[in-house]
Structures are given as structure tokens and as C-alpha cells.
MMTF fields as JSON, N, C-alpha, C and O atoms, coordinates in Angstrom:
{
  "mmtfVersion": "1.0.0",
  "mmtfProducer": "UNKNOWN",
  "numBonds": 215,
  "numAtoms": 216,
  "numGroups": 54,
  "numChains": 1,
  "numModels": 1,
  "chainsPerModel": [1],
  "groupsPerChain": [54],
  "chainIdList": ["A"],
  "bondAtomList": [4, 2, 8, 6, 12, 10, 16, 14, 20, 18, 24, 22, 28, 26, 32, 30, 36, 34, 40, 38, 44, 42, 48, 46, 52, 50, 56, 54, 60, 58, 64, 62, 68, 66, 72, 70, 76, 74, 80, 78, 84, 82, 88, 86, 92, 90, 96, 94, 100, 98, 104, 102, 108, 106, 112, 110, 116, 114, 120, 118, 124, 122, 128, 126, 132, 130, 136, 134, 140, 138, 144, 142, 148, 146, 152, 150, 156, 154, 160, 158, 164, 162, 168, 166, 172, 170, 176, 174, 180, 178, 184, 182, 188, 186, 192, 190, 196, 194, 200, 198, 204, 202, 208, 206, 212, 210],
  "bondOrderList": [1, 1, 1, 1, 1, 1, 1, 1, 1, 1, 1, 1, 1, 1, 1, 1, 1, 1, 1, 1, 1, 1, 1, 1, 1, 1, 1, 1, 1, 1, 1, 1, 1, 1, 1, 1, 1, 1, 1, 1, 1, 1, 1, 1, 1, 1, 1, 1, 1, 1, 1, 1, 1],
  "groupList": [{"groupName": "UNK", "atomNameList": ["N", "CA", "C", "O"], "elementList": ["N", "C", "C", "O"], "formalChargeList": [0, 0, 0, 0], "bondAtomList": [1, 0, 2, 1, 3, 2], "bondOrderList": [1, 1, 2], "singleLetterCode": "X", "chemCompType": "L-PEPTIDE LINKING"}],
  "groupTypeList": [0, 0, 0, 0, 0, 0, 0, 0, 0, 0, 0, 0, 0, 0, 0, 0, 0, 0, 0, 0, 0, 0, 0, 0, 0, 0, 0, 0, 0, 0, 0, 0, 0, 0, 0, 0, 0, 0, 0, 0, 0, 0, 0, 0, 0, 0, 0, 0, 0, 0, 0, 0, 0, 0],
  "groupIdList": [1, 2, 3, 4, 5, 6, 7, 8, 9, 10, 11, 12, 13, 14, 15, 16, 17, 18, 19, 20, 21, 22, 23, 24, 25, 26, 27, 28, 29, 30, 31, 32, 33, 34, 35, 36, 37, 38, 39, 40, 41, 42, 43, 44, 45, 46, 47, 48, 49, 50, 51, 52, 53, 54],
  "secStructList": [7, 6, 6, 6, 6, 6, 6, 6, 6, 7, 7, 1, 1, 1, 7, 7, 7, 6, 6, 1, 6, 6, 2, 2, 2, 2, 2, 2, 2, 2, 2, 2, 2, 2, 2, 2, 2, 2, 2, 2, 2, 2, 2, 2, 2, 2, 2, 2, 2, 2, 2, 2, 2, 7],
  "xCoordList": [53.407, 53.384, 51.951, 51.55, 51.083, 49.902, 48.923, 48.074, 49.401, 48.616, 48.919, 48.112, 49.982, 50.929, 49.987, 49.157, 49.99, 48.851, 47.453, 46.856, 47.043, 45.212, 45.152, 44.085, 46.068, 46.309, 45.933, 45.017, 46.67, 47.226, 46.238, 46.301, 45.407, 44.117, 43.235, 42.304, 42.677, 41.803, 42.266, 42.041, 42.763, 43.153, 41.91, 41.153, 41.317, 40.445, 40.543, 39.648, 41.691, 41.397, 40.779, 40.69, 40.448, 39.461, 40.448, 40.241, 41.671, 43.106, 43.498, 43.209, 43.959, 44.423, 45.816, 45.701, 47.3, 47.983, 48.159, 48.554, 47.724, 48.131, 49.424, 49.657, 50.319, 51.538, 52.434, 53.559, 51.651, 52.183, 51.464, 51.895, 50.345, 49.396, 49.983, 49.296, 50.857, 51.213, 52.756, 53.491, 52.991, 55.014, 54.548, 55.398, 53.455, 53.247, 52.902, 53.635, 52.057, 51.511, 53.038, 53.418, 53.617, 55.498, 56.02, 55.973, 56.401, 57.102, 56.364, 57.038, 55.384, 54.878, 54.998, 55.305, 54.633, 54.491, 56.051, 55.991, 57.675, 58.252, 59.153, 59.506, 59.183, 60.039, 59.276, 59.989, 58.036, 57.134, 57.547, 58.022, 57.501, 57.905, 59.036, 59.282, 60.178, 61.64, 61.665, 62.502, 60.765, 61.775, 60.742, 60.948, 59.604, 58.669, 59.717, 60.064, 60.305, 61.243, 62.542, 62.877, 62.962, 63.744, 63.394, 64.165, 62.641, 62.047, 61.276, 60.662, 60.948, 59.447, 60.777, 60.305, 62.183, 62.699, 61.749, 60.811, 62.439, 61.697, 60.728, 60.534, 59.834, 58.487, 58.059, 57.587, 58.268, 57.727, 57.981, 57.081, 59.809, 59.991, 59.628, 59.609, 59.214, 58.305, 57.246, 57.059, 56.504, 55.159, 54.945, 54.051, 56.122, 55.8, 56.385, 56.034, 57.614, 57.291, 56.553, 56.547, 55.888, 55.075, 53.768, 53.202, 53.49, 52.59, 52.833, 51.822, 54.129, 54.342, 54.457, 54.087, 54.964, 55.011, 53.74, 53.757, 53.048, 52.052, 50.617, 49.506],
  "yCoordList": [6.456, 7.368, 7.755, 7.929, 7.896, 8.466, 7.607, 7.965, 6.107, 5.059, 4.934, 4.443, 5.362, 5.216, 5.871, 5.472, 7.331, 7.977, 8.187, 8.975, 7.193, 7.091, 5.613, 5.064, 5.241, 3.711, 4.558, 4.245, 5.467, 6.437, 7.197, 7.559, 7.377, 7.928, 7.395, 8.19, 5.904, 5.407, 4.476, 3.277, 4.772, 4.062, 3.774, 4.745, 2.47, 2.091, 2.739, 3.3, 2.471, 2.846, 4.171, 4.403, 4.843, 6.433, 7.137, 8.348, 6.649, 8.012, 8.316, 7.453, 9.068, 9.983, 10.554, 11.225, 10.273, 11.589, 12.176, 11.686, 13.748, 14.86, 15.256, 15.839, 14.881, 15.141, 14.076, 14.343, 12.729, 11.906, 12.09, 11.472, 12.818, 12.753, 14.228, 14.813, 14.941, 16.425, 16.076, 16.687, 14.949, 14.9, 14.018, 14.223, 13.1, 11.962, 13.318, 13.552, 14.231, 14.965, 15.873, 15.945, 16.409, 17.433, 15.933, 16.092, 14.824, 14.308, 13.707, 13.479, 13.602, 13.383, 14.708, 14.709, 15.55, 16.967, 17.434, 17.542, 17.757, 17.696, 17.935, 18.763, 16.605, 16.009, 16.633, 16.666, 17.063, 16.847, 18.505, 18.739, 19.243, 21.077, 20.807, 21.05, 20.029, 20.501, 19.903, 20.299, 19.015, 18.712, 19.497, 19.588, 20.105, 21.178, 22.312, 22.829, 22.789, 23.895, 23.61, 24.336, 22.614, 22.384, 22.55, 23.13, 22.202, 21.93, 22.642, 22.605, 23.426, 24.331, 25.245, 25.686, 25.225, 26.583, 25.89, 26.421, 24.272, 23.584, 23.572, 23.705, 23.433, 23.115, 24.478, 24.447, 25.704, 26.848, 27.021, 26.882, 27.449, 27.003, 26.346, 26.757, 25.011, 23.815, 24.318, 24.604, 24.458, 25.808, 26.559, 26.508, 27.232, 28.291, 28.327, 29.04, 27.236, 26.594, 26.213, 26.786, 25.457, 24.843, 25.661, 25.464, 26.513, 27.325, 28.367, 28.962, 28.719, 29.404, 28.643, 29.174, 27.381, 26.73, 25.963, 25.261, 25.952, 24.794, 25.797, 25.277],
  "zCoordList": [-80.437, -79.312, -78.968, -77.817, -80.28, -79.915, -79.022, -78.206, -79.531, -78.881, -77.297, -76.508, -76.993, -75.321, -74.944, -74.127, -75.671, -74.937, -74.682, -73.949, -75.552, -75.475, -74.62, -74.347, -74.365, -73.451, -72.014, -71.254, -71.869, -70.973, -70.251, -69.076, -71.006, -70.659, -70.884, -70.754, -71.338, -70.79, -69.489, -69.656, -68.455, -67.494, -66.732, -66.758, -65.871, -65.863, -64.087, -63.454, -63.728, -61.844, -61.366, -60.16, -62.083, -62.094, -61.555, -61.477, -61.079, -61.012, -62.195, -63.025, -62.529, -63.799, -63.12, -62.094, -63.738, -63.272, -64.385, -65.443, -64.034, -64.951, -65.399, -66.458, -64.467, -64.735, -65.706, -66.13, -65.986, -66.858, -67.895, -68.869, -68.122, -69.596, -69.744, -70.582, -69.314, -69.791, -70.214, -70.989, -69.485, -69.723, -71.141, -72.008, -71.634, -73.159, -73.782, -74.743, -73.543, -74.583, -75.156, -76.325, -74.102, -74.606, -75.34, -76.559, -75.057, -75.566, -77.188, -78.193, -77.121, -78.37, -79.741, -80.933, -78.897, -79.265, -80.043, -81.267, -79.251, -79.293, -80.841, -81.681, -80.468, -81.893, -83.322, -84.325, -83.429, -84.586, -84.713, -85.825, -84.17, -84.001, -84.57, -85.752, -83.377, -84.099, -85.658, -86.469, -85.948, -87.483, -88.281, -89.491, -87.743, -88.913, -88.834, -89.895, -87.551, -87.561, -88.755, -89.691, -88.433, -89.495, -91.112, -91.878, -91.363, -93.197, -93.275, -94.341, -92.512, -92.734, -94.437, -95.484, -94.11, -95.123, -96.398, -96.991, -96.633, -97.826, -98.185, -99.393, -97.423, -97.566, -98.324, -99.461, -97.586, -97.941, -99.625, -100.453, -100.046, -101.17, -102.085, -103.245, -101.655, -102.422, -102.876, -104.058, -102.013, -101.92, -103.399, -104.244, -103.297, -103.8, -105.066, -106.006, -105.031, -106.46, -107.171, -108.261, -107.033, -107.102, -107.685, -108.761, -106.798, -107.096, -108.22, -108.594, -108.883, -109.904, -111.167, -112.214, -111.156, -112.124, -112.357, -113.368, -111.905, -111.849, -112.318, -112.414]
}
């Protein structure tokens, strides 16, 4: 995805649309929030396991 978007923006015709390098940046963006939203409970836990036993 990240590559779509550095393809994306080096476009050579000196037009740029903003509205397609803002709709790659949400859709890249996206997915990576909802599944930190998801596991962030684990991760934290992990954490802090981790950090007492260790």
C-alpha cells in the first residue's frame, strides 16, 4: 500500500490530485488503527507483564 502511494506521488505530469493522495493516505491509514484498536487490550497486558516478571 505504502508503495501505491509513493508511486502516487511521484507522478511525473506536475498534476497532483489531492483528493486521491488523501483517499491512499485514509485507506492505508485505516485498517492499521482498527486492528491496534483491537489488541491494543493485549498488547498493554503483555506490557505489563512482562514488565513485572522480567
Amino acid at each position: 500500500m505504502s508503495t501505491a502511494l509513493s508511486n502516487l506521488l511521484q507522478e511525473k505530469s506536475g498534476w497532483l490530485s489531492w483528493g486521491m493522495v488523501n483517499a491512499a493516505g485514509v485507506v492505508a491509514t485505516v485498517p492499521v488503527l482498527i486492528f491496534f484498536m483491537i489488541i491494543q487490550r493485549h498488547l498493554v497486558s503483555g506490557f505489563t507483564q512482562g514488565a513485572i516478571k522480567g
